[in-house]
Structure formats: structure tokens, C-alpha cells
C-alpha positions in Angstrom: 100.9 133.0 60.5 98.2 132.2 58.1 94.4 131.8 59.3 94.2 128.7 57.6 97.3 126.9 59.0 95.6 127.7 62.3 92.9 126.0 61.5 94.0 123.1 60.2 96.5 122.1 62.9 94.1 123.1 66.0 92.4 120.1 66.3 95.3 117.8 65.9 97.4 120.2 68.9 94.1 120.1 71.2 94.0 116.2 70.9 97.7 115.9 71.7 96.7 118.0 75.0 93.8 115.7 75.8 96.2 112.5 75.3 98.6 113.7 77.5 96.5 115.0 80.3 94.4 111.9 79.8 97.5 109.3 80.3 98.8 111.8 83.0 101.6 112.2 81.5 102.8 115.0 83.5 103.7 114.2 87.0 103.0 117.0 89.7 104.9 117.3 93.0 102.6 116.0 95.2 102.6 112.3 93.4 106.1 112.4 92.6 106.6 112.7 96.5 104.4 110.1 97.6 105.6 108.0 95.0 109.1 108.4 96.3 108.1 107.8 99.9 106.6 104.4 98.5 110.2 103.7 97.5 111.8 104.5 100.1 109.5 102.6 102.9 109.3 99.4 100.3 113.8 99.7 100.4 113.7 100.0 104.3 111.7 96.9 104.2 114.1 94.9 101.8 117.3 96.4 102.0 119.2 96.8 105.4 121.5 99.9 106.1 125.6 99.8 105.6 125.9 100.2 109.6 123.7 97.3 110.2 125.3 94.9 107.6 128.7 96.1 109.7 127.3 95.3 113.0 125.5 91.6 111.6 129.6 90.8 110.3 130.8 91.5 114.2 128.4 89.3 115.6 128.9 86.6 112.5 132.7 86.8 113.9 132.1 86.9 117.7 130.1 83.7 117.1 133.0 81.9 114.7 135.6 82.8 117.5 133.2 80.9 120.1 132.5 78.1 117.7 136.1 77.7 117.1 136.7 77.6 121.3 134.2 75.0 121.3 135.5 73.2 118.8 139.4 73.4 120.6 137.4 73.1 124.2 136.3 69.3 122.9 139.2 68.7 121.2 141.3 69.0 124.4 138.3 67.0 126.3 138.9 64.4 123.9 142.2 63.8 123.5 142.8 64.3 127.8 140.0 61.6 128.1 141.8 59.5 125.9 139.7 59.2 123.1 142.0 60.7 120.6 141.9 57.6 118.0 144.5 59.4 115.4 
């Protein structure tokens, strides 16, 4: 390697250093975690789990079934009351 060539191409390699450890660039560990534990808490508020969307669809049908036995419950009131206009 040639003096020279050293010379000339220091200055441009030591201000490509300083730009990238000046726009941090490089992530280390320790902000890498906390940005994934940002993640995570801001999904846990958002998002709900696969076991909890299964358990909201049970109660969704529990409460169609008793809508639907209502429904027949005042049906049968009606049409024994004599209200049944069909």
C-alpha cells in the first residue's frame, strides 16, 4: 500500500466513521431490547391473544343461543296470548 493512497483516503474513511456513529447507525443490545419490549407492551395493548379471541367467540355464541330462546320464549307468549296476527 502506498503512503500516499493512505493519505488521501484517511480523511474521507474517518468522516464516514463520524457519520455513522453520529446518526447511531449501529444499534447495541441494550436498545435493541428495550426497543423490542416497547413493541411488545404497545401489541399487548392493541392486539388481544388467539386464546382470548377463542374464549370472546364462546361467549358471542352463548349469548346468540339465549337471544334466540328469547326470541322463541315471546314468540310462543304471543301466539298462546292470541296475538299472532299472521
Amino acid at each position: 500500500m502506498n503512503k500516499d493512497w493512505l493519505y488521501k483516503y484517511t480523511p474521507l474513511v474517518l468522516m464516514c466513521i463520524a457519520i455513522l456513529l453520529q446518526y447511531n447507525l449501529f444499534v447495541t443490545p441494550e436498545k435493541l431490547e428495550h426497543t423490542h419490549r416497547e413493541i411488545l407492551t404497545e401489541v399487548a395493548q392493541v392486539y388481544i391473544t388467539k386464546s382470548e379471541f377463542g374464549n370472546m367467540k364462546e361467549q358471542i355464541g352463548d349469548i346468540n343461543q339465549k337471544l334466540d330462546k328469547i326470541y322463541d320464549t315471546l314468540i310462543n307468549e304471543r301466539s298462546s296470548d292470541g296475538f299472532n296476527r299472521n
